[in-house]
mmCIF file of the N, C-alpha and C atoms, coordinates in Angstrom:
data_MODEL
# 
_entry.id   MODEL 
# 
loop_
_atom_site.group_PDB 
_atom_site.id 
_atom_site.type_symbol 
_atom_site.label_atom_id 
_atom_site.label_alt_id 
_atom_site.label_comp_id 
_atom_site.label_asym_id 
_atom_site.label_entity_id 
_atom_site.label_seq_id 
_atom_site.pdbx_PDB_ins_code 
_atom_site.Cartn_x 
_atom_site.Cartn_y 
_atom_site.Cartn_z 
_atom_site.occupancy 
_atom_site.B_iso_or_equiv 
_atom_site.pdbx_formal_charge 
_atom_site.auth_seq_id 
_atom_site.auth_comp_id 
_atom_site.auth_asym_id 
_atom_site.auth_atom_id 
_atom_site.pdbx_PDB_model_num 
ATOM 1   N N  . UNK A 1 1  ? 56.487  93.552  53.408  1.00 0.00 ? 1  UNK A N  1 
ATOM 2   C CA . UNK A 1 1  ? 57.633  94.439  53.408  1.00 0.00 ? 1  UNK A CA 1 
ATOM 3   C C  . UNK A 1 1  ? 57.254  95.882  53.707  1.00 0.00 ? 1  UNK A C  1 
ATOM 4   N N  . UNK A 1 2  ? 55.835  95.640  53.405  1.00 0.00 ? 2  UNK A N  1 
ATOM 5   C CA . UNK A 1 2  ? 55.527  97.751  53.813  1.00 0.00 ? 2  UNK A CA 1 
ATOM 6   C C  . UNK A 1 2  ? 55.480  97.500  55.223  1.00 0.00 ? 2  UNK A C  1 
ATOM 7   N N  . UNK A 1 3  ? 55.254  96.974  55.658  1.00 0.00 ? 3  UNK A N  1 
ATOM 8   C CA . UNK A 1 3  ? 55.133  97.245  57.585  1.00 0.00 ? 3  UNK A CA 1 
ATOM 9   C C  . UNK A 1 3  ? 56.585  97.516  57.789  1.00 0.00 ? 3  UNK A C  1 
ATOM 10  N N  . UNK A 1 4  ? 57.805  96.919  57.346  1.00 0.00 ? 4  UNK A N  1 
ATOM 11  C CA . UNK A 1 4  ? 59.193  97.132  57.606  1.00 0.00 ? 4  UNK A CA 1 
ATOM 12  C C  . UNK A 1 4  ? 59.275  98.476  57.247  1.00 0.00 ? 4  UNK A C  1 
ATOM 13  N N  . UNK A 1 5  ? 59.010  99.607  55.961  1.00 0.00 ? 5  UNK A N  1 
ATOM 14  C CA . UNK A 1 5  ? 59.335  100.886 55.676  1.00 0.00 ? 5  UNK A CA 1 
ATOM 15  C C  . UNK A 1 5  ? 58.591  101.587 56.881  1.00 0.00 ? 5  UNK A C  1 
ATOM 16  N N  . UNK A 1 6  ? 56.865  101.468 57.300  1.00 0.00 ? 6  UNK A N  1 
ATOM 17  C CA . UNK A 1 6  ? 56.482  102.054 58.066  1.00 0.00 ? 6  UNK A CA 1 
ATOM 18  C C  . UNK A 1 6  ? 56.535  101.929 59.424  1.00 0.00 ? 6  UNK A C  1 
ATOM 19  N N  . UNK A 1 7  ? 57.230  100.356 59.764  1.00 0.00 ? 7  UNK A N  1 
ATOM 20  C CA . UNK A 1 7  ? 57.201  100.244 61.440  1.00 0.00 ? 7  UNK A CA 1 
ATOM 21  C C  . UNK A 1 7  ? 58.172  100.975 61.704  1.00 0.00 ? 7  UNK A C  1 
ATOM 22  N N  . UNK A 1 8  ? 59.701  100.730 61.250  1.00 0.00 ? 8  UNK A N  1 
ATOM 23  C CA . UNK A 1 8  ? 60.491  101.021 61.570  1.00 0.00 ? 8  UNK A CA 1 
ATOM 24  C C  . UNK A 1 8  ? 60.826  102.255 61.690  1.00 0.00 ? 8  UNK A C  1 
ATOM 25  N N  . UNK A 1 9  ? 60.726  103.146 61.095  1.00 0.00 ? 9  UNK A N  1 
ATOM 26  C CA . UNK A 1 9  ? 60.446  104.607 61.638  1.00 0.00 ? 9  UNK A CA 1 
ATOM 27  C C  . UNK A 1 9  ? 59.439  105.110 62.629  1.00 0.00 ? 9  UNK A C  1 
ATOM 28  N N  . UNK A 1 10 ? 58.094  104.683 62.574  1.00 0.00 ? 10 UNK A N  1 
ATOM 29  C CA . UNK A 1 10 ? 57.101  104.582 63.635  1.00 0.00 ? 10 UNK A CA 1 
ATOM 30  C C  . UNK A 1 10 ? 57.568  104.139 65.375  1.00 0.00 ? 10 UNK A C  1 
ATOM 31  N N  . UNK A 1 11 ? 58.429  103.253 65.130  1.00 0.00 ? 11 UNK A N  1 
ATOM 32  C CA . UNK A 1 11 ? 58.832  102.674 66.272  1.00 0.00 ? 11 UNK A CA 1 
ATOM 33  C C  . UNK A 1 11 ? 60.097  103.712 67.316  1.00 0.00 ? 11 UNK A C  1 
ATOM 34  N N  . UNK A 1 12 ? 61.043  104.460 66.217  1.00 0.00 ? 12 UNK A N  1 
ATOM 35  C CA . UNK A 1 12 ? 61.957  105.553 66.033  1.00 0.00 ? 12 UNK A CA 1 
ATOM 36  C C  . UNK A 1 12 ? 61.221  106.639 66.543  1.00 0.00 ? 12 UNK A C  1 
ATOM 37  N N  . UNK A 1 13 ? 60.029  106.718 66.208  1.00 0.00 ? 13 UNK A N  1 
ATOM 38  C CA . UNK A 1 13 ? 58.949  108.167 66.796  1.00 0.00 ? 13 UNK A CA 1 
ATOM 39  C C  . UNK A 1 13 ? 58.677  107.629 67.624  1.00 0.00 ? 13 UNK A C  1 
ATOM 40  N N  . UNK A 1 14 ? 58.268  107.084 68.150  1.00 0.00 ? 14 UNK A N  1 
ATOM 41  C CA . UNK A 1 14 ? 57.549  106.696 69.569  1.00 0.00 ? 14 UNK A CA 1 
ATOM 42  C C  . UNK A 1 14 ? 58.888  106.883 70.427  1.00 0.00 ? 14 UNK A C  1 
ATOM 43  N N  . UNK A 1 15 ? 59.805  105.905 70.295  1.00 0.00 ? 15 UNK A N  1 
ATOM 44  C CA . UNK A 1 15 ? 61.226  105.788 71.280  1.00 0.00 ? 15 UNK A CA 1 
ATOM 45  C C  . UNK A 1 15 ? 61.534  107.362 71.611  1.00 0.00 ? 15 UNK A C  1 
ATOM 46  N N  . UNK A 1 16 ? 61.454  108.062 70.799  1.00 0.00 ? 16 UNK A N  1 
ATOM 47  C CA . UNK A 1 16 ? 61.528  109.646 70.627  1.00 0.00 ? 16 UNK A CA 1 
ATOM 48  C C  . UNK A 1 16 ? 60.918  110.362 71.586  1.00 0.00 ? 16 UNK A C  1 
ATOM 49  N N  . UNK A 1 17 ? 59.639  109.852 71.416  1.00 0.00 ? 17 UNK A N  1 
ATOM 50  C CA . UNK A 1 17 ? 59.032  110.976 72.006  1.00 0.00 ? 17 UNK A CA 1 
ATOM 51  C C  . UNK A 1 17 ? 58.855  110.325 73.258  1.00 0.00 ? 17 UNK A C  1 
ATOM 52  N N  . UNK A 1 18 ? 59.064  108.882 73.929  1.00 0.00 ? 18 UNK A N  1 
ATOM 53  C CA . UNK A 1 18 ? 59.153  108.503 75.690  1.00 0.00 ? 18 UNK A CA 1 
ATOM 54  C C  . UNK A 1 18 ? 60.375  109.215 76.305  1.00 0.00 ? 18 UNK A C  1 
ATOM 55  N N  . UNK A 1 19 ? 61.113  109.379 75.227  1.00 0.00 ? 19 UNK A N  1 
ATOM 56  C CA . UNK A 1 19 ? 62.283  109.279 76.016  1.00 0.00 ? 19 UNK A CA 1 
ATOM 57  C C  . UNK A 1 19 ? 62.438  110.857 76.007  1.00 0.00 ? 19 UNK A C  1 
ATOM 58  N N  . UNK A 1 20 ? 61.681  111.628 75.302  1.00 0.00 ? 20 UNK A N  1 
ATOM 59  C CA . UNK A 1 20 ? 61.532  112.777 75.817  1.00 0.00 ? 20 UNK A CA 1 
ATOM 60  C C  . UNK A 1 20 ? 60.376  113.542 76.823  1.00 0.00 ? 20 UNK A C  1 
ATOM 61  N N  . UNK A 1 21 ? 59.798  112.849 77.164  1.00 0.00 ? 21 UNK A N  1 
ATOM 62  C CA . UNK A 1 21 ? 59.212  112.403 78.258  1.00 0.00 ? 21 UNK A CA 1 
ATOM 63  C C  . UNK A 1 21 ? 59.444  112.414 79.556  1.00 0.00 ? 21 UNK A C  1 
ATOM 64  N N  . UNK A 1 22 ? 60.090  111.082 79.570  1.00 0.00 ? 22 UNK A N  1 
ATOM 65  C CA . UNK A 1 22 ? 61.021  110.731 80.260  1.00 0.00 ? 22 UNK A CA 1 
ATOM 66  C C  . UNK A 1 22 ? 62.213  111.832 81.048  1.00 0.00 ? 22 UNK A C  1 
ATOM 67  N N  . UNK A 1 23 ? 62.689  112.652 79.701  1.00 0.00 ? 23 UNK A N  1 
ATOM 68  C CA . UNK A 1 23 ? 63.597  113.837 80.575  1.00 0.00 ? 23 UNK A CA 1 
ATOM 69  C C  . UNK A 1 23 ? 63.004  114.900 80.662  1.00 0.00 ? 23 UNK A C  1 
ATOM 70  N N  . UNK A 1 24 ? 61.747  115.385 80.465  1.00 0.00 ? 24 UNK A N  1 
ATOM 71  C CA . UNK A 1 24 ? 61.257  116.359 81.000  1.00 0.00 ? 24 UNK A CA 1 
ATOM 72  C C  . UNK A 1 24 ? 60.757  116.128 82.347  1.00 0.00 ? 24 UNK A C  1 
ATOM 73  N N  . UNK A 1 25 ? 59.846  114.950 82.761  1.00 0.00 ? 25 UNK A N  1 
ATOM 74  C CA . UNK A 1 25 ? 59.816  114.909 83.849  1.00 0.00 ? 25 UNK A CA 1 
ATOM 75  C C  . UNK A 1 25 ? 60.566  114.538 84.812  1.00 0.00 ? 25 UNK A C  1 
ATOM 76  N N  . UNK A 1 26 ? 61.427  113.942 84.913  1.00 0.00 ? 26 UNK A N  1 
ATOM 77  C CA . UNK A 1 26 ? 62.748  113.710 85.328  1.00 0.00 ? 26 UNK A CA 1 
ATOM 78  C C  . UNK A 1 26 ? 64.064  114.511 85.261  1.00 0.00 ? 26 UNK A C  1 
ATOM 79  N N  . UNK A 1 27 ? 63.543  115.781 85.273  1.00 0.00 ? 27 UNK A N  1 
ATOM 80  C CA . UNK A 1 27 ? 64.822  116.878 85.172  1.00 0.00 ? 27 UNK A CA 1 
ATOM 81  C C  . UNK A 1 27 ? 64.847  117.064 86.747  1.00 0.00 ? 27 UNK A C  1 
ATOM 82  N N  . UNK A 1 28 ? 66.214  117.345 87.195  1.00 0.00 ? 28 UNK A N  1 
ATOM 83  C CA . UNK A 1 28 ? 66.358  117.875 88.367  1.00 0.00 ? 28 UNK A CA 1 
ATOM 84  C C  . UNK A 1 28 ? 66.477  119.338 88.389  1.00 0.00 ? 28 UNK A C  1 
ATOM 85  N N  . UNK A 1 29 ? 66.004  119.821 89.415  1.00 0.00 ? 29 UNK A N  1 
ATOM 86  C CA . UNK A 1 29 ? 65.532  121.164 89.298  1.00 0.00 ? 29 UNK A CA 1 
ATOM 87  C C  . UNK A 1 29 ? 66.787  121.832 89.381  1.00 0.00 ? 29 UNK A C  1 
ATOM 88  N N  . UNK A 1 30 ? 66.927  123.243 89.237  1.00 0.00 ? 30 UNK A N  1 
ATOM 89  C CA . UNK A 1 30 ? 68.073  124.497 89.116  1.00 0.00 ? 30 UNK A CA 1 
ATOM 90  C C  . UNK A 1 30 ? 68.800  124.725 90.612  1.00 0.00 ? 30 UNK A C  1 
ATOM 91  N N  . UNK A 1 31 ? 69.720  125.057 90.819  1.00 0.00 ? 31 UNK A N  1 
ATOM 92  C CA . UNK A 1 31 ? 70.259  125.068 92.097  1.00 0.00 ? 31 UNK A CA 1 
ATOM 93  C C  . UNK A 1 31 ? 70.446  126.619 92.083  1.00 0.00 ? 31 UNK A C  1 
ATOM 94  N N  . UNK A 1 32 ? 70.021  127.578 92.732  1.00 0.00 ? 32 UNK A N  1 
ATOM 95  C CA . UNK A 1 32 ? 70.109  128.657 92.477  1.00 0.00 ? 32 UNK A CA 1 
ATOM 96  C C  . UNK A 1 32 ? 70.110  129.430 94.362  1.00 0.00 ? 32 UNK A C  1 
ATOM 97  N N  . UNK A 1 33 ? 70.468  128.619 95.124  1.00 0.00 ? 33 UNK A N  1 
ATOM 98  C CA . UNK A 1 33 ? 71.008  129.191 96.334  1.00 0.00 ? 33 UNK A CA 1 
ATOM 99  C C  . UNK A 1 33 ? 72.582  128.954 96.207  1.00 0.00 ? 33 UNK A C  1 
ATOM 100 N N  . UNK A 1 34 ? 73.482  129.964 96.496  1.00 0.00 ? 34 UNK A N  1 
ATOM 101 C CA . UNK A 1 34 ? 74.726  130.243 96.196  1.00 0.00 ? 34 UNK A CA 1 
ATOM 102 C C  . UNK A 1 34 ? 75.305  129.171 97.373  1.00 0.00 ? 34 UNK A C  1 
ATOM 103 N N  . UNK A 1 35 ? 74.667  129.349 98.569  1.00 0.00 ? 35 UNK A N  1 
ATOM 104 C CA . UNK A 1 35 ? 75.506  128.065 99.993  1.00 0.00 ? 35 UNK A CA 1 
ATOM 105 C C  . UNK A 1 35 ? 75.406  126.911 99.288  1.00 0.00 ? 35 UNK A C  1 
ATOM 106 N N  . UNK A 1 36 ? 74.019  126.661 98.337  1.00 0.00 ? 36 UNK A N  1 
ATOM 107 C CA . UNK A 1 36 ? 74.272  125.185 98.576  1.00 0.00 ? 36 UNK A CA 1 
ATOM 108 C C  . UNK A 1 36 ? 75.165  124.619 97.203  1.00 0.00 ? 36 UNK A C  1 
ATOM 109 N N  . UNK A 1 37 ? 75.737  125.865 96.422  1.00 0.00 ? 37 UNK A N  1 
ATOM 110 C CA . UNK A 1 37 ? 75.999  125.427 95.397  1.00 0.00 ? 37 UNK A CA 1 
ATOM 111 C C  . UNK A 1 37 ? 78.465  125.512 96.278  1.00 0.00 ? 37 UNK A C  1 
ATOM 112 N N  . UNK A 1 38 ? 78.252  126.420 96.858  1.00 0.00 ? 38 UNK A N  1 
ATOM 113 C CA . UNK A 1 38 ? 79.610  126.587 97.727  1.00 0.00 ? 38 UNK A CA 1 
ATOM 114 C C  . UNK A 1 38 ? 80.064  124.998 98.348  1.00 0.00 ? 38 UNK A C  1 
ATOM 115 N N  . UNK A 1 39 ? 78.793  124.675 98.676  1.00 0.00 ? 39 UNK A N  1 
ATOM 116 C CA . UNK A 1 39 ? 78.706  123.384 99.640  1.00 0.00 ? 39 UNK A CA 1 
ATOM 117 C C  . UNK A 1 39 ? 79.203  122.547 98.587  1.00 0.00 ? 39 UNK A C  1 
ATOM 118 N N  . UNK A 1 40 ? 78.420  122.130 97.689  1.00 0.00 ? 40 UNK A N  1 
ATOM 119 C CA . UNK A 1 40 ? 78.650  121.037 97.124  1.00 0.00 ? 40 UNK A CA 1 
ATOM 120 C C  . UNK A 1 40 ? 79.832  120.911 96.462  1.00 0.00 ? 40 UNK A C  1 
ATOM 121 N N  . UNK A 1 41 ? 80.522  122.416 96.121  1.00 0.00 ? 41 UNK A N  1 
ATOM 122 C CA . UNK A 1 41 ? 82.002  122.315 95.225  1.00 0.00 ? 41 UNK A CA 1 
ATOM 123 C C  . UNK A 1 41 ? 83.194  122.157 96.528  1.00 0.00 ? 41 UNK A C  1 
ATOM 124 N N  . UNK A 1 42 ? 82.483  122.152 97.602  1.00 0.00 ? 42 UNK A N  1 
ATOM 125 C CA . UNK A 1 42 ? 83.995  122.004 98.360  1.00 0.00 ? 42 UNK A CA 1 
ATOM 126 C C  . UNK A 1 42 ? 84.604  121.083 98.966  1.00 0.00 ? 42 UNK A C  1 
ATOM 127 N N  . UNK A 1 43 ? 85.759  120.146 98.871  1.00 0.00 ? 43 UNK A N  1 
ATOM 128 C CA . UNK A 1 43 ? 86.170  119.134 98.788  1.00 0.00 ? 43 UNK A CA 1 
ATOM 129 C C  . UNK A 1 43 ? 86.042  118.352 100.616 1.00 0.00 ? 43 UNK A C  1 
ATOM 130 N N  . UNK A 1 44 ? 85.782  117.498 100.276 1.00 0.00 ? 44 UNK A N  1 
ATOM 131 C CA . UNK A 1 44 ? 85.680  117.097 101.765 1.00 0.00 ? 44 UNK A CA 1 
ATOM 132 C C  . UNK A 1 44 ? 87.065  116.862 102.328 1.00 0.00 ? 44 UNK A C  1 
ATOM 133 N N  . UNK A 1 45 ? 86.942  116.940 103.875 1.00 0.00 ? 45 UNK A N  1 
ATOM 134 C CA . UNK A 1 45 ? 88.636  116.832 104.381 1.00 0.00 ? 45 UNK A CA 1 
ATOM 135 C C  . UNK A 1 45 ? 89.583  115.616 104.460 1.00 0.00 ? 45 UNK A C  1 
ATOM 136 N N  . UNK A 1 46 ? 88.890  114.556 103.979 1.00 0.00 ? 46 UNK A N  1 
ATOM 137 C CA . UNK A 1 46 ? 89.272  113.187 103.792 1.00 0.00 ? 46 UNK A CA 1 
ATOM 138 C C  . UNK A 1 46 ? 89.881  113.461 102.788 1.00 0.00 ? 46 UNK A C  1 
ATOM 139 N N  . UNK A 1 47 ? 89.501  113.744 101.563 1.00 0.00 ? 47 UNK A N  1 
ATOM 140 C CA . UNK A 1 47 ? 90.156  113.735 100.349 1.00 0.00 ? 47 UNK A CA 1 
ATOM 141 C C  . UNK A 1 47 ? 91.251  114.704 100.262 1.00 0.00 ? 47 UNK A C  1 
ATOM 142 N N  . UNK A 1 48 ? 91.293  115.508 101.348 1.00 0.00 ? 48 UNK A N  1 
ATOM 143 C CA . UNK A 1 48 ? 92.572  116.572 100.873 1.00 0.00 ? 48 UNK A CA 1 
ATOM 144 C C  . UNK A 1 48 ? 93.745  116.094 100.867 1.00 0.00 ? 48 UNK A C  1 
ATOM 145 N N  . UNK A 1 49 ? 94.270  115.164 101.935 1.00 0.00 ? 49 UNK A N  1 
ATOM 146 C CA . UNK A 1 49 ? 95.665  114.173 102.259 1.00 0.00 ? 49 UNK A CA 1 
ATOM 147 C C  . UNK A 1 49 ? 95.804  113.621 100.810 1.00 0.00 ? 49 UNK A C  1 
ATOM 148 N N  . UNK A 1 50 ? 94.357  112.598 100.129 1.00 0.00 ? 50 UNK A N  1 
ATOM 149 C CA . UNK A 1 50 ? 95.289  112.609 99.221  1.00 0.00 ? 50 UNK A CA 1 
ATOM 150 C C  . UNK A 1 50 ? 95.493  113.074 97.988  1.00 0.00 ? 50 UNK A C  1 
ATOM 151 N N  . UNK A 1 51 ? 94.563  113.870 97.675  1.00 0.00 ? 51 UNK A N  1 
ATOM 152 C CA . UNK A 1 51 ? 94.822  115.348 96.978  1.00 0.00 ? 51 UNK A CA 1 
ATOM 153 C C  . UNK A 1 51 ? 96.372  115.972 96.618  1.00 0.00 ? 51 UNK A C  1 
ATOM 154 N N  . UNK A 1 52 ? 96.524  115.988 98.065  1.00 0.00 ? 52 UNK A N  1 
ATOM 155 C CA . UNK A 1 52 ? 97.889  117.112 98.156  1.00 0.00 ? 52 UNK A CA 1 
ATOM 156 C C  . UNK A 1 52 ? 99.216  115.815 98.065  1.00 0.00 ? 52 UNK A C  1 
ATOM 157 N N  . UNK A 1 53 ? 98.976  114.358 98.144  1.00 0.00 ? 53 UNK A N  1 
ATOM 158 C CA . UNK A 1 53 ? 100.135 113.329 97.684  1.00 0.00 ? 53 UNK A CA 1 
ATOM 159 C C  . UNK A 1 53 ? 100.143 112.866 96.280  1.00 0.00 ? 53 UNK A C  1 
ATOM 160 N N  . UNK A 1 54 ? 98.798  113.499 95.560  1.00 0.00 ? 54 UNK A N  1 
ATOM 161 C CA . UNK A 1 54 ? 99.114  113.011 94.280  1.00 0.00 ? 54 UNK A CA 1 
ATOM 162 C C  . UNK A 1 54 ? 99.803  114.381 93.411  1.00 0.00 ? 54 UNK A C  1 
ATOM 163 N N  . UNK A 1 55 ? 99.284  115.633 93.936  1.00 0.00 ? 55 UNK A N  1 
ATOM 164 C CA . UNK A 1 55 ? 99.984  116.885 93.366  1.00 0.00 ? 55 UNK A CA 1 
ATOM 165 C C  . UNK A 1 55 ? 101.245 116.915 93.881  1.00 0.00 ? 55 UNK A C  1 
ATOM 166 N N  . UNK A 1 56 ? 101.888 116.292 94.808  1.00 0.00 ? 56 UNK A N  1 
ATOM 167 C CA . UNK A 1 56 ? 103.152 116.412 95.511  1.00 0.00 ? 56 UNK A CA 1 
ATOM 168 C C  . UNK A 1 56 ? 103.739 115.427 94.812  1.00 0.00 ? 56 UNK A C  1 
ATOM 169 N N  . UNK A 1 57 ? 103.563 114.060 94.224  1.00 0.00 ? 57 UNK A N  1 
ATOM 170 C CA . UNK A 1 57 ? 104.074 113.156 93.549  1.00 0.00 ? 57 UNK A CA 1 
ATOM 171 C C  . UNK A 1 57 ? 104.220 113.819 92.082  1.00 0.00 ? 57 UNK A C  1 
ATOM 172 N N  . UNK A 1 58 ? 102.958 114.941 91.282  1.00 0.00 ? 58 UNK A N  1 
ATOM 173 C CA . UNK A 1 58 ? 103.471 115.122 89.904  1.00 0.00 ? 58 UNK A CA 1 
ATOM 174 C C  . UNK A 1 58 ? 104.096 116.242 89.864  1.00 0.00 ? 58 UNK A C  1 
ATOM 175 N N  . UNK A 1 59 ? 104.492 116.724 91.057  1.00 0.00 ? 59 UNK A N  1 
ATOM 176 C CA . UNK A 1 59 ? 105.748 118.258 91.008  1.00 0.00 ? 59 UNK A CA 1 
ATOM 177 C C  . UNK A 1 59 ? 107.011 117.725 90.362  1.00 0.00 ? 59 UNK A C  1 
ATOM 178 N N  . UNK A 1 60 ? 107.627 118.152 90.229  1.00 0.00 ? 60 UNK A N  1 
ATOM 179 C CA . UNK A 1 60 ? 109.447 117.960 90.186  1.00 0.00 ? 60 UNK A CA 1 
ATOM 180 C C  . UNK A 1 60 ? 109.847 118.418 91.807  1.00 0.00 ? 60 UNK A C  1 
ATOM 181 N N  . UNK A 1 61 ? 110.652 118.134 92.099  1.00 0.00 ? 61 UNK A N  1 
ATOM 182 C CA . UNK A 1 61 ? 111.889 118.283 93.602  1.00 0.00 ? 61 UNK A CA 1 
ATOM 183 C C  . UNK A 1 61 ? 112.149 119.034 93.121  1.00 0.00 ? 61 UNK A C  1 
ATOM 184 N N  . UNK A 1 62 ? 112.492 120.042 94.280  1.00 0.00 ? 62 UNK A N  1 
ATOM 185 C CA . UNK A 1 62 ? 113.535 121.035 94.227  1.00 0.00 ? 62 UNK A CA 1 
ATOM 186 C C  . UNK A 1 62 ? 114.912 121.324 94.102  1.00 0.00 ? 62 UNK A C  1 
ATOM 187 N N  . UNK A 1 63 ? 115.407 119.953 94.445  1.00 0.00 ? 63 UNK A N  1 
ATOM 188 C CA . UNK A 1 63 ? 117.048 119.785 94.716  1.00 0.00 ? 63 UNK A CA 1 
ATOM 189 C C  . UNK A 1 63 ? 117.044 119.180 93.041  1.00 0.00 ? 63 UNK A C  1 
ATOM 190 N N  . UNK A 1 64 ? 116.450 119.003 92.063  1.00 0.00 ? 64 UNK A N  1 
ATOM 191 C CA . UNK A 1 64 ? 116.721 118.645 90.482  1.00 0.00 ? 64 UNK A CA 1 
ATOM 192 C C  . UNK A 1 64 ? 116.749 117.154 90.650  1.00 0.00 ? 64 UNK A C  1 
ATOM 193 N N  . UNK A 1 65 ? 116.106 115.836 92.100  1.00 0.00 ? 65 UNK A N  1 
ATOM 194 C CA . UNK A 1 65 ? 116.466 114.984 91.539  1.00 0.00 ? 65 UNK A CA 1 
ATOM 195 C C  . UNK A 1 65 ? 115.263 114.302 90.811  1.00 0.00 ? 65 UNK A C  1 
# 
């Protein structure tokens, strides 16, 4: 029964510390050029059609119907 008090936390530290590991080296780096950060927020032109039919579907009409 002592291997159960000491594995089981032992096992909790280890998982711990791969998996921090794991995201240190596996971080993706900082994006710190302003184009490529412009680039990536701007919507491609495919998606605008239907963009602008789903905001046009949750308006209200103008005529109140």
């Amino acid at each position: 029964m002592v291997w159960l008090v000491i594995g089981g936390p032992l096992v909790v530290v280890v998982a711990a510390v791969a998996t921090a590991v794991i995201a240190y080296t596996g971080a993706d780096s900082i994006v710190s050029d302003p184009e490529a950060v412009r680039q990536a927020t701007t919507q491609p032109v495919a998606a605008t059609p239907a963009i602008q039919a789903r905001n046009h579907a949750a308006t209200a009409s103008q005529n109140g119907r």
